[in-house]
C-alpha positions as CSV (number, residue, x, y, z in Angstrom):
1,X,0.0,0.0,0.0
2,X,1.4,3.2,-0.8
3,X,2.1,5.8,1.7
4,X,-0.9,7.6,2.8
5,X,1.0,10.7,4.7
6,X,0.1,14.1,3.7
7,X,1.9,17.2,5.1
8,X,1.2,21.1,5.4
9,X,4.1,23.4,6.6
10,X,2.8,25.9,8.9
11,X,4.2,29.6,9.2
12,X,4.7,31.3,12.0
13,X,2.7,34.6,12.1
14,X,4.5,36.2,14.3
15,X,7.6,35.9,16.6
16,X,6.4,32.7,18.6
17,X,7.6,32.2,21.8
18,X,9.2,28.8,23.1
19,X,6.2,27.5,25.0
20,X,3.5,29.2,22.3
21,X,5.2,26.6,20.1
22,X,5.2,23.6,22.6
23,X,1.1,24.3,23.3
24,X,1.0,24.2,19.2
25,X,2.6,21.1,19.4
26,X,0.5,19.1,21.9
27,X,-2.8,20.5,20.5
28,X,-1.7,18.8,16.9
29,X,-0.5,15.6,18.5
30,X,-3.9,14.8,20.4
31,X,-5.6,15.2,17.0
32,X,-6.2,12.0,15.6
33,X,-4.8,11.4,12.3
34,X,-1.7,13.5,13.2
35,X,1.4,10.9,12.9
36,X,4.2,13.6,13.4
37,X,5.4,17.6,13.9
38,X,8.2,19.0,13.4
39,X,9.5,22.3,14.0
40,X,12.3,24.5,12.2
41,X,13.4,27.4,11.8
42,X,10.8,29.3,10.4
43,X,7.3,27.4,11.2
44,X,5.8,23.9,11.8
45,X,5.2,20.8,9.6
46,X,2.5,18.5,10.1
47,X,2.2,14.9,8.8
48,X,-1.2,13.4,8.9
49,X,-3.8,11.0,7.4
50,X,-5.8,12.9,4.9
51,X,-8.1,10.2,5.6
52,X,-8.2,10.2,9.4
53,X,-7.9,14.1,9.4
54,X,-8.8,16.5,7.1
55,X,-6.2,19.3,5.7
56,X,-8.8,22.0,6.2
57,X,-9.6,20.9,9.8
58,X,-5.7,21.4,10.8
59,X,-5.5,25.1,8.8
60,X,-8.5,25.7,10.8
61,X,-7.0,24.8,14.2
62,X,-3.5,26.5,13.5
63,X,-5.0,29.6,12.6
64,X,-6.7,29.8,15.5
65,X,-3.5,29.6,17.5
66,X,-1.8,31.9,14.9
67,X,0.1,30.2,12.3
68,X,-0.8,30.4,8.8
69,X,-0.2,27.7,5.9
70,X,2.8,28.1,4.2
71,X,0.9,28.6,0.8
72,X,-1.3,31.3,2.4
73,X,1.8,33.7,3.4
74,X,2.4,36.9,1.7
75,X,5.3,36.4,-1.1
76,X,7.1,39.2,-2.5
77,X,5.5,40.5,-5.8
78,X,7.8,40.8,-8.7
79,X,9.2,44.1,-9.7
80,X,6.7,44.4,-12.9
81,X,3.7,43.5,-10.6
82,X,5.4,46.4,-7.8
83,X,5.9,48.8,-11.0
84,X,2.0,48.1,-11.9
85,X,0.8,49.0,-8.1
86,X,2.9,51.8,-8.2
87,X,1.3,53.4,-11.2
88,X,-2.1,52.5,-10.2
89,X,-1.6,54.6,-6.6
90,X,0.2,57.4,-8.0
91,X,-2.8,57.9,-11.2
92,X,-5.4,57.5,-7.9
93,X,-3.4,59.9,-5.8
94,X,-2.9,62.6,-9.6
95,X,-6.6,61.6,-11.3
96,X,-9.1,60.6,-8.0
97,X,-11.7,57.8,-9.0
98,X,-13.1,60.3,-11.8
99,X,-12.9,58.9,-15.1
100,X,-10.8,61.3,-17.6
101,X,-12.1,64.4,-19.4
102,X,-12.0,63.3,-22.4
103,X,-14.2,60.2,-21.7
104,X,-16.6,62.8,-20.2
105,X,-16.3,65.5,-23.1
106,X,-17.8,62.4,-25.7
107,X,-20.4,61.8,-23.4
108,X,-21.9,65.5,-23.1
109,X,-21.5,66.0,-26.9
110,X,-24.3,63.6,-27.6
């Protein structure tokens, strides 16, 4: 039978302290379906049963005490996708939500 083991890596939200960790780890080892967690530098990895446990059960719980899945975590956007945001605040800041006058001279010819 092939190996049934899922895993989600878990970020940590914020600077965790040494025992807010431990209490993490307890509350994912009582679940059933939870074989294993482990802890590294930067967040927690859970291996479970997807059929014991369900993945959206344990994102549930975690968030609850915090920690966010490593997929949901805010990743850098590239320099075009900055470049885009940039433009769009800056034309906000210049042109409001108004559309442009010549969109609006069109309109009051007809």
């Amino acid at each position: 039978m092939d190996n049934l083991e899922k895993h989600i890596k878990f970020k940590y939200t914020e600077e965790s302290a040494k025992e807010h960790i431990r209490i993490a780890k307890h509350t994912l080892n009582k679940i059933s379906g939870v074989s294993h967690v482990a802890e590294d530098q930067d967040g927690l990895t859970v291996s479970y049963n997807p059929y014991a446990v369900g993945d959206t059960y344990l994102i549930q719980e975690m968030k609850q005490m915090g920690y966010l899945p490593e997929k949901e975590t805010k990743k850098k956007k590239g320099i075009v996708a900055r470049w885009l945001n940039k433009m769009a605040r800056e034309n906000k800041k210049s042109f409001g939500n108004q559309r442009l006058d010549c969109c609006e001279l069109k309109s009051k010819q007809n």
